[in-house]
N, C-alpha and C positions, 0 to 999 in steps of 0.2 A: 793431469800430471802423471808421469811415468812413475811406477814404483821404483824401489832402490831393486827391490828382486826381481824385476822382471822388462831392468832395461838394457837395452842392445848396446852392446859393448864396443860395436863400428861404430855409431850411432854419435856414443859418447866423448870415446876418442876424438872423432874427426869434427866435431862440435868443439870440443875442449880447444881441440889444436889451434882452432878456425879463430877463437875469443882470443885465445895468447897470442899469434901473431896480429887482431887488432889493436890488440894492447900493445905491441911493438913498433905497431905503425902510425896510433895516432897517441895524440898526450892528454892525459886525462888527473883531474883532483884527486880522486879517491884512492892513495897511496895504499893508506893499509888494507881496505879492502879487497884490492887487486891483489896486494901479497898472500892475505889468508888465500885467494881462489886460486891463484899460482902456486901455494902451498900445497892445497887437496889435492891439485893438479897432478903436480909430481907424486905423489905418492900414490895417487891414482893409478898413473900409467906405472909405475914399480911394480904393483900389487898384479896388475891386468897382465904384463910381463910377465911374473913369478907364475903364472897359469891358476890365479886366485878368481872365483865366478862373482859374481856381479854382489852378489849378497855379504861378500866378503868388505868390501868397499868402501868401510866406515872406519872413522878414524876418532880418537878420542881431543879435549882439546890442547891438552901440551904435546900430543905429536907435532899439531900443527902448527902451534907456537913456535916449537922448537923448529920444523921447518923454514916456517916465514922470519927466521929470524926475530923474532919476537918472547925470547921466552919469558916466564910467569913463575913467580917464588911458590904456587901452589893450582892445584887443579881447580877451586874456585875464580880466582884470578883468571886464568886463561880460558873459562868456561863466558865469564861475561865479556872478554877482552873481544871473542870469537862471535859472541850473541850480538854484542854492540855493533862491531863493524860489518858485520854480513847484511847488514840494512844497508849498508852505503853499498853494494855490489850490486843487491837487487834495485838501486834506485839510481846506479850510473845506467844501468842495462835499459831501466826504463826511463828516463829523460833521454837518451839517445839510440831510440827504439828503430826510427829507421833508417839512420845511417848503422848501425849494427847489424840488423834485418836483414840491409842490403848487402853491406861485408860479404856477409853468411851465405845470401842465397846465390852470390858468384861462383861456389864451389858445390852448391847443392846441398847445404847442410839445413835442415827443415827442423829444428831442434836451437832453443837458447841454455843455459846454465844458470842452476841456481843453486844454493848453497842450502842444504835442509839437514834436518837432525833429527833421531830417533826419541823418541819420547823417553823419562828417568820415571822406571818404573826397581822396587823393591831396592833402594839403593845402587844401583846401576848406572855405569855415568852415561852422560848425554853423548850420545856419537854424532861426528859431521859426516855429510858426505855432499858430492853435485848429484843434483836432480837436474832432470831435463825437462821442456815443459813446449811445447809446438809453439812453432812458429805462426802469425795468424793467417788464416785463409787468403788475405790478399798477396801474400807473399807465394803461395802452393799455388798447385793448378787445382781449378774446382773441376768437381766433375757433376752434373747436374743429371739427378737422378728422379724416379716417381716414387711416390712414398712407397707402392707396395713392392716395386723392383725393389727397392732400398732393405726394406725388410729382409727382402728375402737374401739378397746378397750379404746380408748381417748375418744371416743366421746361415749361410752355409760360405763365408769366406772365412778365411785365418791367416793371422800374421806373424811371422817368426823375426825371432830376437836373436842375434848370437850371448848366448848366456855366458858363455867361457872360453876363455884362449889355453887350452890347458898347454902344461909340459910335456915335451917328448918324453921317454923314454929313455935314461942316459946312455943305452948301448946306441941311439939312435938320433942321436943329435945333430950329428954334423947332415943328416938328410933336412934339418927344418933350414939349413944354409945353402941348400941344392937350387941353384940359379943354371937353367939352361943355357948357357952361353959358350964359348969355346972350346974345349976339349972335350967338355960335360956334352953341350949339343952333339958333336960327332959321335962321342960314347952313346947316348942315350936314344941318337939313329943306329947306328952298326949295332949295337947289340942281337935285336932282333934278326937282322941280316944273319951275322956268324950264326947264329941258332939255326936259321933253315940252312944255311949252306953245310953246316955240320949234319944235320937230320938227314941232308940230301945225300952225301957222301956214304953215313951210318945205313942208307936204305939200298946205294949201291954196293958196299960191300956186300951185305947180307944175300942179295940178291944174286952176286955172281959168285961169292965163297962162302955159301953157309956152314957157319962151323960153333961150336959150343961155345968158346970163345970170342967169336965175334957178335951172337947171341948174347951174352956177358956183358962183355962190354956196350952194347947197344943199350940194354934195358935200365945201368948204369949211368948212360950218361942221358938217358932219355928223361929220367928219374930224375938229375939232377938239374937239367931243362926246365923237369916241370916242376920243380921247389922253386927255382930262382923265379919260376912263371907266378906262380901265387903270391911270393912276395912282392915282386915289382909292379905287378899288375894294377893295384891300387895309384901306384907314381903313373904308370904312364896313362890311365884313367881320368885324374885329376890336372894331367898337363894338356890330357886334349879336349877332357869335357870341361876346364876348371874345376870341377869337384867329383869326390868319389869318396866312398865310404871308409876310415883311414883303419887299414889293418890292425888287430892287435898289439903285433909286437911292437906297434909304434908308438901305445900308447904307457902312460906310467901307472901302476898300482891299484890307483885310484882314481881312473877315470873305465867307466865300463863303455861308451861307447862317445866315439867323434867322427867329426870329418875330417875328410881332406882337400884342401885350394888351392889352387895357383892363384896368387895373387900379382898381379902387377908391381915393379920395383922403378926407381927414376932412372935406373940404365935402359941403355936402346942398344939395339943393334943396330950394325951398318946400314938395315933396309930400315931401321925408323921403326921398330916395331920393339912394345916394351918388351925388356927382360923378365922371367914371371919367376918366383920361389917359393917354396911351399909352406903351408902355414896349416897346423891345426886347429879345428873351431867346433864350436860345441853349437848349434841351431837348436832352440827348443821354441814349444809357440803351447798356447792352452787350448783345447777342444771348446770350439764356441757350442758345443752340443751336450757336451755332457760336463765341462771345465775340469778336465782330466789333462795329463801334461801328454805331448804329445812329441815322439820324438822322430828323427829321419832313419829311415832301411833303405836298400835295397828292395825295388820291385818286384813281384812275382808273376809271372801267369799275364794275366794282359798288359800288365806294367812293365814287362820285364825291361831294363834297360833305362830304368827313370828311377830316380830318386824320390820315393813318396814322404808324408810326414801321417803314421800310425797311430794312433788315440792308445795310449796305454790300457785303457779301460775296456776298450769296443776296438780289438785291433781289424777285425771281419770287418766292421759296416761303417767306422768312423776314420774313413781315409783321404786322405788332401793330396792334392798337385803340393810342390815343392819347387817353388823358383827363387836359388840364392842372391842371382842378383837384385828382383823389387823385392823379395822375403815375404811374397806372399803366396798363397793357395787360396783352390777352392777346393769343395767335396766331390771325390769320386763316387761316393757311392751313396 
């Protein structure tokens, strides 16, 4: 079973989404316990929206009363309203285990849903949230290893979560609705273009009228070149690598470091090739080596040019490959 802290928040979503649309497609008994999960649901995806991390995720139970339409004259009430029916959620999942399996594994979701709660400790109330919990092996691809290969690969592979969708930055928002597509496309080609043909002209003048002033003017806008160079540099990074490390100013207050993605959108362009928009994410994974959190940099020195995932702890000798789309590594060193 995935922890509540430390599950991947693509993972959940597109798990979640995958349940709700079988629920719209086939008909099933178990009314209220589909509302409570359709309840966590949304509130789920509010929360993941609002740039809230994975840990945040728990809900008490007259929020979810009150979502599903169900509300309760008291928090005892809606604590066993919520205990009661969440058996019927995990027992439709499992009586119709493989035609939901199968649903699921049309879209490549490797992951079921289930409804779990935090323990009531020092009068503390009981919080809900969806757990996620693997699909079984006959559903995955096996991969058929030798016990001491196995080993080994266990103890020097790692696998990353996205922990968090955080929030831009409000001066910077209308960049996470940046879709490469018609004017935007030509703007975000030409840009680079005007810059050299400007440098080009800035480097004939100088050359055939050197003069204080044109000197001035050169270093000026050369200068302002290379501002616009360091901020953009990150966007156009992430639109051709798909990810890149997302600059500061993009992020809000309280996030010290994320990334940056293109992600795929359901528009197309004319040639049939998706439209992509940008999206901040937070990649975290634990050191299978020392269990220290381990987060993504910039490469240096023989890396340079790759995205690595650094051991907080052993940044020198505890360092992984970095591949966003399977979300896994191994050790570089």
């Amino acid at each position: 079973m995935i922890a509540n802290d430390q599950v991947d928040l693509d993972e959940l979503v597109k798990t979640c989404k995958r349940i709700e649309k079988y629920f719209v497609q086939t008909s099933n008994t178990e009314r209220k316990p589909v509302e409570i999960y359709l309840a966590l649901l949304n509130k789920t995806i509010v929360y993941i929206e609002g740039g809230h991390s994975s840990s945040d995720l728990v809900f008490d139970a007259n929020e979810i009363c009150e979502e599903s339409f169900n509300p309760k004259e008291d928090y005892a009430a809606a604590k066993d309203f919520i205990t009661r029916h969440r058996k019927g959620f995990d027992k439709f999942i499992k009586d119709n285990i493989e035609e939901v399996t199968h649903f699921c594994s049309l879209e490549g979701v490797k992951y079921l849903p289930t409804i779990k709660n935090t323990e009531s400790q020092g009068g503390h109330k009981t919080l809900f949230y969806i757990g996620l919990f693997p699909i079984s092996d006959e559903i995955n691809h096996k991969v058929e290893l030798k016990s001491n290969e196995f080993v080994s690969e266990c103890s020097t592979s790692i696998e990353y979560v996205v922990a968090q969708l955080p929030k831009t930055a409000t001066w910077a928002k209308f960049l996470l609705n940046f879709k490469v597509s018609g004017w935007k496309l030509y703007s975000y080609i030409t840009l680079p273009i005007i810059a050299l043909v400007c440098s080009y002209f800035l480097l004939l003048w100088n050359y055939f009228a050197l003069s204080t002033a044109s000197l001035i003017y050169s270093i000026l806008i050369i200068s302002v070149f290379y501002l616009f160079y360091i901020l953009l540099k990150p966007i156009y990074e992430a639109m051709n690598n798909r990810i890149a490390i997302a600059p500061n100013w993009l992020l809000g207050l309280k996030v010290n470091s994320a990334q940056l993605r293109a992600i795929r959108t359901e528009e197309k362009r004319a040639s049939g090739k998706s439209i992509r928009e940008l999206q901040l994410v937070i990649y975290q994974a634990t050191c299978p080596i020392c269990g220290n959190e381990v987060a993504i940099e910039n490469g240096k020195h023989s890396y340079k040019g790759r995205l690595i995932g650094l051991c907080d702890e052993s940044p020198r000798e505890h360092v992984f490959s970095f591949d966003h789309v399977t979300k896994k590594g191994k050790l570089l060193r």
